[in-house]
C-alpha positions as CSV (number, residue, x, y, z in Angstrom):
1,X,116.0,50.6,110.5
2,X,117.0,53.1,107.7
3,X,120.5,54.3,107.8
4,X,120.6,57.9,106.8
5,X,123.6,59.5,105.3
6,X,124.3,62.5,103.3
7,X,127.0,65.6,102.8
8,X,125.8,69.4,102.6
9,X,126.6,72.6,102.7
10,X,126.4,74.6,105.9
11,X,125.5,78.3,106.3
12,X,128.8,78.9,106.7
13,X,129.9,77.9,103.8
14,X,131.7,74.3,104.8
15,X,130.3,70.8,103.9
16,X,128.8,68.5,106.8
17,X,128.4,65.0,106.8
18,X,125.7,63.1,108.7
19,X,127.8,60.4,109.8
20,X,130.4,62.5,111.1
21,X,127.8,63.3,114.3
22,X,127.6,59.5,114.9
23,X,127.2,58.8,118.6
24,X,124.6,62.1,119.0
25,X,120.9,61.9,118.2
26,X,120.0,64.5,115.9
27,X,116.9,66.5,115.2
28,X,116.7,67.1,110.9
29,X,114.2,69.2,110.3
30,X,113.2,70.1,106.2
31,X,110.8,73.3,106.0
32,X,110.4,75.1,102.5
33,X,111.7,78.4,102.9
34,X,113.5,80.8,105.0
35,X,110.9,84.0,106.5
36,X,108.1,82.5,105.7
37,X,106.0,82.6,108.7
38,X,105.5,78.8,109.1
39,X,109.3,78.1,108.9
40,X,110.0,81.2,110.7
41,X,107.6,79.8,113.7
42,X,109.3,76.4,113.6
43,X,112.7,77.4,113.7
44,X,112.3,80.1,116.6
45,X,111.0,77.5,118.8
46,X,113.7,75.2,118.2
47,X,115.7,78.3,119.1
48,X,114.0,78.9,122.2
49,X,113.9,74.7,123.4
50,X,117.7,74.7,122.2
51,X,119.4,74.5,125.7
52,X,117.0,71.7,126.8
53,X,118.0,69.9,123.3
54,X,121.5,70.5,124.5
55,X,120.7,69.1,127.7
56,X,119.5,65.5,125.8
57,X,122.8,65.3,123.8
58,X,121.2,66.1,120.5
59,X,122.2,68.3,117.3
60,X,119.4,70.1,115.6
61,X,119.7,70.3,111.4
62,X,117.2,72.7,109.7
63,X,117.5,71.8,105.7
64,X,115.7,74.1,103.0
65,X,116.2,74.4,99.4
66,X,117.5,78.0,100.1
67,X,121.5,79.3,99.3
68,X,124.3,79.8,101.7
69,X,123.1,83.8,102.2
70,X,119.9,83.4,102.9
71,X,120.6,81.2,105.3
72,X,123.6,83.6,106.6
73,X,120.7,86.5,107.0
74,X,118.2,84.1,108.6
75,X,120.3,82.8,111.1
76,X,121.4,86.1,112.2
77,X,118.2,87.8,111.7
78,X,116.3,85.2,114.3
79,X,119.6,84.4,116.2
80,X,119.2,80.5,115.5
81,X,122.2,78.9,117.5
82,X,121.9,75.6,115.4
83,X,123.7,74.8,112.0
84,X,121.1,75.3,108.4
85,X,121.8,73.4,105.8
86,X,121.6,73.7,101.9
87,X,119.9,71.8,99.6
88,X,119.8,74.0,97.0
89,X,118.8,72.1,94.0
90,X,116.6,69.7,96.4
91,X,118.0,66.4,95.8
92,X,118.1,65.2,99.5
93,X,114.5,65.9,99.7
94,X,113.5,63.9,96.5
95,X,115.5,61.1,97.6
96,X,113.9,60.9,100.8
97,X,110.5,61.5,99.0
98,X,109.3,64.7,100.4
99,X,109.9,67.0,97.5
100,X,106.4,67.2,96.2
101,X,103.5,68.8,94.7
102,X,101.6,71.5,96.4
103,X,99.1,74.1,96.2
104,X,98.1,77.4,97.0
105,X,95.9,79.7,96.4
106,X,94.7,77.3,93.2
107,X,98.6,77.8,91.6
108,X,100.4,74.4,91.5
109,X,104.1,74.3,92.3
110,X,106.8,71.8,93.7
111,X,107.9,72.4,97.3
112,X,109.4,70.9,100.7
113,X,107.0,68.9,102.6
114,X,107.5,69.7,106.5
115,X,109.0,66.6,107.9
116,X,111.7,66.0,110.7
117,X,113.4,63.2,111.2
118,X,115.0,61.7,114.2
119,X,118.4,59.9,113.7
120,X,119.7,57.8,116.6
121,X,123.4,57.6,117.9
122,X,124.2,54.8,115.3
123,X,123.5,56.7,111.8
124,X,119.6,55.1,112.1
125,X,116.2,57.1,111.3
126,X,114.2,56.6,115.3
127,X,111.5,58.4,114.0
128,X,109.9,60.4,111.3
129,X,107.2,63.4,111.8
130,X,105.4,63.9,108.5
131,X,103.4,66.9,107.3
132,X,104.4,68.7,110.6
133,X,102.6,71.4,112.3
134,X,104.8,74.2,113.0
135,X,102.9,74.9,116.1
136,X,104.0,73.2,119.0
137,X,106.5,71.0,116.7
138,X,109.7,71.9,118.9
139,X,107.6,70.8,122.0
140,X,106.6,67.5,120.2
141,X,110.0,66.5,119.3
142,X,111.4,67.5,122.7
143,X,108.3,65.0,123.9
144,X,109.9,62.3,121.9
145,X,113.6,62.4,122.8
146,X,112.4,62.4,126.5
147,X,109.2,59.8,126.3
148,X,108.8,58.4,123.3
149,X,106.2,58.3,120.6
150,X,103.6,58.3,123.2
151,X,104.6,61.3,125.1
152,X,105.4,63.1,121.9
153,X,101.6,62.3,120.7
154,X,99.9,63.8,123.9
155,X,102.3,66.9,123.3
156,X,100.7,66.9,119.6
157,X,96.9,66.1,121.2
158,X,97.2,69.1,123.9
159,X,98.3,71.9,121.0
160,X,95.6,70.3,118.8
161,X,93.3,70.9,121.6
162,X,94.1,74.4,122.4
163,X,93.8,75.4,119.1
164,X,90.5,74.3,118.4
165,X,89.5,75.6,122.1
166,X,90.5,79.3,121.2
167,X,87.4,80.8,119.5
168,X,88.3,82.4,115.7
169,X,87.9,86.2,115.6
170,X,85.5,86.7,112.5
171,X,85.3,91.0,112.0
172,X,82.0,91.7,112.1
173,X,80.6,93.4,109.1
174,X,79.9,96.6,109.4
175,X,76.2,98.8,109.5
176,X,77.7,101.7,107.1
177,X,80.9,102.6,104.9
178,X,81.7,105.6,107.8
179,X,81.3,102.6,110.5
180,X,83.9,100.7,108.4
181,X,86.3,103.6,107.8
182,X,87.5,104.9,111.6
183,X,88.0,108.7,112.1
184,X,91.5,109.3,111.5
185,X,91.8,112.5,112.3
186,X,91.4,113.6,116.6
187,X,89.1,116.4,117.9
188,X,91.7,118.8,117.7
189,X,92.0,118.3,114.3
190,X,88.6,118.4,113.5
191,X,88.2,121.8,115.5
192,X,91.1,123.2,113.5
193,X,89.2,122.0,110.6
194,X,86.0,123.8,111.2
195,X,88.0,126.8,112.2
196,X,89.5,127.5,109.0
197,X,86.0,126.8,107.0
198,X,84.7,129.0,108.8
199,X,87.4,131.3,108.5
200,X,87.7,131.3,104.4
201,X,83.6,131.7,104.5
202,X,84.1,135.3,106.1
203,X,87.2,136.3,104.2
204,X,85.0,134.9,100.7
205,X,82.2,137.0,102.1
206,X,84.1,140.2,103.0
207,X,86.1,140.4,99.6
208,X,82.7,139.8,97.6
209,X,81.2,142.9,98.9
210,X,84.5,144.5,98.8
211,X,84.9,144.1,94.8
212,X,80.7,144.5,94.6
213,X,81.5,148.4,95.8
214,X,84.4,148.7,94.0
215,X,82.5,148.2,90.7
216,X,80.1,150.3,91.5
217,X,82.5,153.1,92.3
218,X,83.7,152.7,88.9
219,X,80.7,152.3,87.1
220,X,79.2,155.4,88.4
221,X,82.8,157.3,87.1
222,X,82.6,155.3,83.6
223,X,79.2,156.8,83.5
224,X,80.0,160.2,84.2
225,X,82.4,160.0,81.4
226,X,80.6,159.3,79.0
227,X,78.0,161.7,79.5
228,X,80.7,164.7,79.2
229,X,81.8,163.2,75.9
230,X,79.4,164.5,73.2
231,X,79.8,168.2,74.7
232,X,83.1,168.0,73.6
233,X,82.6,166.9,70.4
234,X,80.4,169.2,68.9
235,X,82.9,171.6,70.5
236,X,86.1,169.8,68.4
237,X,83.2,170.0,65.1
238,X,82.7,173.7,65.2
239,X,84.5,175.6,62.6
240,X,87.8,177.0,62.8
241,X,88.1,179.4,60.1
242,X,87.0,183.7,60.6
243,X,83.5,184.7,58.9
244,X,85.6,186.7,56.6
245,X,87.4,183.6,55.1
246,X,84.1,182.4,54.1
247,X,82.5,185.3,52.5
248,X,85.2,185.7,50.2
249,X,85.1,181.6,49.4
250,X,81.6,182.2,48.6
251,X,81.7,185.2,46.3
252,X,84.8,183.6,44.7
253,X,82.5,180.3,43.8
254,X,79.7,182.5,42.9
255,X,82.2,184.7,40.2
256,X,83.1,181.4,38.5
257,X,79.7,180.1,38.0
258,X,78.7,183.3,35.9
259,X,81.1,183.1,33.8
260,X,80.5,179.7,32.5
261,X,76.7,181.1,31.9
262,X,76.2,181.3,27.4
263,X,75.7,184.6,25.9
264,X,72.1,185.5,25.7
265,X,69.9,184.9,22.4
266,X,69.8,187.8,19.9
């Protein structure tokens, strides 16, 4: 059997060597990152199954390639009463050969595979789950430290099992784009909607035939106006000057033109 030993940091900030838990089983779980729903899922049930893993003597380990604060805000975050450790720059995981290629959504990249490992009393690997499910995993393991492989498969069969049994929900597709967009907005809403249309149309209304009478009003004064305006100005045109004034302008002009008459012919 393998012999497993190693020395990393703890979310605490402190180093932690394997061997120094000789004589307890331990539970060492790798998951790629902290929050992510998967690892979130795996760790809360550990969390939850954590007195009965007390009960059986043994020390759970969750390792991730995440820093010390991460793992500070995680642990406190999801209230995990077990110690995470830091494998920051992976090398535990590509020693033990599950720092590998993955995929998703078509982008390549190089990740944690999920794998636990149980370690017995004496420093040795009991057992190794790889490309765990996350679902049901803290049930599994707790199958194995109580009954074995076997018990710990028919743990793994049953969640299997249940999870193909329960139907998928598809969303129908639907008729029309109003049948796919929900009314937001309640009856009242709606009512207090119409209300102020309807409100606006008569206020629109009332002021167009206020203005409409308004114009006319001052049309018919514009008009009136007007037609008093030549009256006015012939009025302004007619001449200013006495009769008397022109007489003697005229008889002036006439008195000038005879004398610039020539003598008559002998």
């Amino acid at each position: 059997m393998t012999v497993l030993d190693f020395t990393l940091q703890t979310d605490t900030g402190e180093f932690l060597t394997l061997s120094s838990l000789r004589g307890k089983r331990v539970v060492l779980y790798f998951y790629p990152k902290d929050y992510t729903s998967g690892c979130t899922m795996e760790s809360c049930a550990f969390r939850d199954l954590f007195p009965r893993f007390g009960a059986s003597d043994a020390v759970i380990l969750g390792v991730s390639p995440d820093d010390v604060a991460s793992h500070q805000k995680f642990k406190v975050k999801y209230n995990l009463p077990f110690t995470l450790l830091v494998d920051e720059n992976h090398s535990l995981a590509e020693q033990l050969g599950i720092w590998v290629e993955k995929q998703m959504y078509g982008q390549k990249y190089m990740g944690v595979q999920r794998t636990t490992y149980i370690i017995g009393a004496d420093g040795a690997v009991e057992h190794v789950f790889e490309k765990v499910n996350p679902a049901g995993h803290a049930e599994e393991v707790m199958a194995f430290l109580q009954g074995g492989v076997d018990a710990a498969s028919a743990v793994r069969a049953a969640f299997d099992a249940a999870a193909k049994a329960q139907p998928a929900v598809v969303p129908s597709k639907p008729a029309t784009k109003s049948a796919k967009k929900p009314a937001k907005k309640p009856a009242k809403k709606a009512a207090k909607k119409a209300v102020k249309k309807a409100a606006k149309k008569v206020v629109k209304k009332t002021v167009k035939k206020v203005v409409k009478k308004t114009v006319k009003k001052a049309v018919r004064k514009a008009v009136k106006r007007v037609a008093k305006r030549p009256a006015k100005k012939v009025a302004k045109k007619t001449p200013k000057k006495p009769a008397k004034k022109v007489v003697k302008k005229s008889v002036k002009k006439t008195a000038k033109k005879s004398t610039k008459k020539p003598a008559a012919k002998k």
